[in-house]
N, C-alpha and C positions, 0 to 999 in steps of 0.2 A: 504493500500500500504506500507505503515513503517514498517508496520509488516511482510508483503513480503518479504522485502527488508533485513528483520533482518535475518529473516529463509533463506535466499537466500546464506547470506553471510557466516551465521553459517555453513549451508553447504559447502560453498567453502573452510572454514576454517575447517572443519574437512577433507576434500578431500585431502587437502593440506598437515595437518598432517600426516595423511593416506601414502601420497607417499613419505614422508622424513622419515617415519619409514621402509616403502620398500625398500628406496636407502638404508637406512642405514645398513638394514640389510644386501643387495645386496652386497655394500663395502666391510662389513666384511665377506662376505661369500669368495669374491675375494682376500682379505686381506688372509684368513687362508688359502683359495684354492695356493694361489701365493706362501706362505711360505711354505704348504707344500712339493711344487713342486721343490721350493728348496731347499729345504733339501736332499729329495731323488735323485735331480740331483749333489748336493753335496755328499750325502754319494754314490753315483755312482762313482764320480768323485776323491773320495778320496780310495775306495777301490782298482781303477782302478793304482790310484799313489802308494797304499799298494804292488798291484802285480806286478806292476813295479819294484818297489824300490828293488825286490828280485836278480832284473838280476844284480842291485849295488851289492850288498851282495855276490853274487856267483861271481862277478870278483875278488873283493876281496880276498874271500878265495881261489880261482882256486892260484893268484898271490903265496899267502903266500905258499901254499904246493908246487907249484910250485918251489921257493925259497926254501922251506926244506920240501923234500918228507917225511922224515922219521921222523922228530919230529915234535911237537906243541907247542908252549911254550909260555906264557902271553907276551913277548915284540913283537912280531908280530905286524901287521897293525891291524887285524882286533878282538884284543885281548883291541883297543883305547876304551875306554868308553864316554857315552854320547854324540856323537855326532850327529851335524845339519848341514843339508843340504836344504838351500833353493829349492824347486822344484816347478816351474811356480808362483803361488798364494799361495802355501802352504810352509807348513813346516813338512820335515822330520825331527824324531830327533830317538833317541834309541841305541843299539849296539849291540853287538853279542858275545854269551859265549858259552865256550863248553858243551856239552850237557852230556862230561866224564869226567867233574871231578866232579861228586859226585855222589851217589849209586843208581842204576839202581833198582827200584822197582820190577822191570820184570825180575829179576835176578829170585826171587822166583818160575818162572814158570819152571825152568831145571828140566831136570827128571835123571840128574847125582844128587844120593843121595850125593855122595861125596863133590860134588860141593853145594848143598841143604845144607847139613851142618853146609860148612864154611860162605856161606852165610845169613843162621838165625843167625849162631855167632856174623857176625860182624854187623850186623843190632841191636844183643840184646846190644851188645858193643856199639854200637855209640847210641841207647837211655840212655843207662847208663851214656856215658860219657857228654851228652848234659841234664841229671837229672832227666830221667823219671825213678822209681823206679821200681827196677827187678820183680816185680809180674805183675805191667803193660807191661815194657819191654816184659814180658814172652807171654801174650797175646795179644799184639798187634802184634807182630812178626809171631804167628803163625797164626793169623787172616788173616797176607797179605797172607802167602802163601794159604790160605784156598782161600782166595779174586781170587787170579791168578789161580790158578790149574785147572786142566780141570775136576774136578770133584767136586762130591756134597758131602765128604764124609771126616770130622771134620781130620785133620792130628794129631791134641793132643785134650787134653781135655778142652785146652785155646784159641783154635780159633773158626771159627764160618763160619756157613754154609746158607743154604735157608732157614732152622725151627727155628733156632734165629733170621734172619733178618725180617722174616714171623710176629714174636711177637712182634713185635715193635708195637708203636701207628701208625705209618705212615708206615706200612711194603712193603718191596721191596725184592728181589732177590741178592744174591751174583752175580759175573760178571761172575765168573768160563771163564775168561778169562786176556788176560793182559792188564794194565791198559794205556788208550792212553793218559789221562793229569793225573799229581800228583795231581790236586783235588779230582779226586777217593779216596785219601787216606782216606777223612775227612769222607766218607761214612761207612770208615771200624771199627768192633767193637775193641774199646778200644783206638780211635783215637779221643780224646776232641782237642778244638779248640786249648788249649794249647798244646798238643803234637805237633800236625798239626804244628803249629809257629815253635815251637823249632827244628822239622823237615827241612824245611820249606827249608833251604840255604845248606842241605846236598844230598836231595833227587830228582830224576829225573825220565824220564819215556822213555825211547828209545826202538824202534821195534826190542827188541833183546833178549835173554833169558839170553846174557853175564855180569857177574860182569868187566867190565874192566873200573876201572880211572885211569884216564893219569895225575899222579906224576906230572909233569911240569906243569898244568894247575891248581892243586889246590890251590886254595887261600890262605893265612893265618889265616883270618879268617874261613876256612875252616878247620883248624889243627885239629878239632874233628873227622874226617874221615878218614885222614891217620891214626891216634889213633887205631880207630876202626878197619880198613883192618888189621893192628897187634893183636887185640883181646886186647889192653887194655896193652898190651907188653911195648910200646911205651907210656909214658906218653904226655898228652896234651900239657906241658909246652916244652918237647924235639920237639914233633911236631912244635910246632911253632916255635921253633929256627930251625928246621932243614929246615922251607917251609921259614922262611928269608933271610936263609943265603944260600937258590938257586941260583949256575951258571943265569946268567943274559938270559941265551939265554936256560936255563933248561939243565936236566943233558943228556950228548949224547945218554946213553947206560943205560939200567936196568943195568949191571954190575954195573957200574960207581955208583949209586944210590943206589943201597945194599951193596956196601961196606962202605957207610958213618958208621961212628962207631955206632952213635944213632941206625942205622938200622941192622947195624951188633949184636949188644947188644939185639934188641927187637927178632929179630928172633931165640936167641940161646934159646929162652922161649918159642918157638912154637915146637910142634909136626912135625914130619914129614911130615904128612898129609895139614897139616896146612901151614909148610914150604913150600909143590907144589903149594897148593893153591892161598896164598898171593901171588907167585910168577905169577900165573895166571891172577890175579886181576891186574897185575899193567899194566900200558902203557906207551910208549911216545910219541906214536901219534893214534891223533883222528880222528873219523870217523864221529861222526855228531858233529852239530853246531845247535846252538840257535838262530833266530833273533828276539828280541823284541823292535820292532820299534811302533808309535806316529803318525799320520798324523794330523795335523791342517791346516784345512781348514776353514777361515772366523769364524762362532761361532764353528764348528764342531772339535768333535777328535775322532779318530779311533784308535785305541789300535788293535795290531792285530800280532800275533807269527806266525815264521815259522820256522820247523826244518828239516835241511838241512844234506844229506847225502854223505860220499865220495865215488864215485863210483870204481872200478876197475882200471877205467882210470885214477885215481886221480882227477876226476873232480865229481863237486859236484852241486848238484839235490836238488829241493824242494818236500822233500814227506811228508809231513803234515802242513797244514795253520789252524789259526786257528782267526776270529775277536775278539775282544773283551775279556776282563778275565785280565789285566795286572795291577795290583796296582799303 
């Protein structure tokens, strides 16, 4: 009977073990199951405050052009940087830049030679002036346009097509289209991660084939790109006094803006050709916008771009979204 009673109980005590490894498991399954669910009801919920947060954004701008149809210029509202907006449980944070002031990659895709020209010019100009050496310059320049054009079919002997991207270890195709995010770049030959960087605060990707940056909106730190739209005319150092010592509210009129002496001086070194061009290239009011907004929610962040266009009406649209990608 003791002996019974031993094996009776060993049993009960393995049974028992038995179903505290079951619960336990059970827990944890409900533990990950519970988490996962909110997560995804959070990243639902934070996407949801993402596409919201756009119709913020579009009042804004609708306001400012509103206020001044015809220019764009940094002291505007929606030109504020950084900022946060508590929204229910979360937090928005982020701001909004112009999507023209700095050089439209998809300029490359024009099929005005003319226009093609001044535009491999000042792309080989603005890698020069930001240090990448004129043999790279030379090929990575002709690489984009190879990258955007609608065909398969080498524009110089420095760019690169389907049968170079083919021979690579990890080979892939050319786009032989235009690029929808400036990360395409880093795909293109002759484009190292350092190029890419030093690129990186000049270059842009708008649904357009036009070179146009809006003067009043480029930075200071951006003075390598007005540089550049001169071909190298204009030195860096004048660039930068010229983009500091900007009208508060930018300048009214291209007029106004060409006649500053730095710019009167850089263009008597331009070509005729050159001369229509640059004057093509420049703006003072822009047509898309940037938003690169932040959502935090509880552990969650959502990083997520929208770039916004001005309609006809003066009122302005979200035509490309984009989650995640934002440093």
């Amino acid at each position: 009977m003791p002996a019974q009673r031993g094996v009776a109980l060993l049993v009960v005590m393995l049974i028992l073990a038995l179903m505290m490894v079951v619960a336990a498991s059970i827990s944890s399954r409900f533990q990950s199951s519970l988490l996962r669910s909110r997560n995804v009801v959070n990243m639902e919920q934070a996407k949801w405050y993402a596409i919201g947060s756009e119709a913020l954004v579009a009042k804004v701008l609708n306001q400012d052009i509103k206020d001044s149809p015809t220019r764009t210029y940094l002291s505007q509202y929606w030109a504020r940087e950084n900022q946060v907006f508590p929204i229910g449980d979360s937090t928005l944070t982020g701001g909004i830049r112009d999507a023209q002031a700095c050089f439209n990659l998809n300029a490359f895709a024009t099929t005005d030679t003319t226009k093609l020209a001044y535009v491999t010019s000042v792309f080989k100009s603005l890698l020069g002036v930001v240090g990448v050496e004129d043999s790279q310059a030379e090929q990575v320049a002709a690489s984009v346009a190879d990258w955007v054009d609608s065909n398969d079919e080498m524009s110089s002997g420095y760019g690169a097509e389907d049968a170079w991207y083919q021979s690579l270890k990890v080979p892939y195709l050319a786009a032989n289209q235009s690029m929808a995010d400036v990360s395409e770049l880093r795909t293109v030959r002759g484009v190292s991660s350092k190029v890419y960087r030093k690129l990186l605060p000049y270059v842009c990707t708008i649904p357009t084939t036009e070179l146009a940056v809006n003067i009043n909106t480029v930075k200071t730190g951006q003075a390598a790109l007005l540089s550049a739209l001169l071909l190298g005319k204009l030195s860096l150092q004048s660039a930068q006094e010229l983009l500091a010592a900007r009208p508060t509210d930018g300048w009214e009129d291209l007029v106004t803006f060409k006649s500053e002496s730095a710019i009167t001086s850089a263009m008597s070194g331009l070509s005729s050709d050159e001369k229509t061009a640059f004057s093509g290239a420049i703006v003072i009011k822009s047509s898309y916008f940037e938003a690169r907004m932040k959502i935090e929610l509880d552990d969650l962040q959502l990083a997520f771009t929208t770039l916004f266009k001005r309609q006809g009406s003066n009122k302005v649209v979200a035509i490309r979204r984009q989650f995640g990608g934002l440093e």
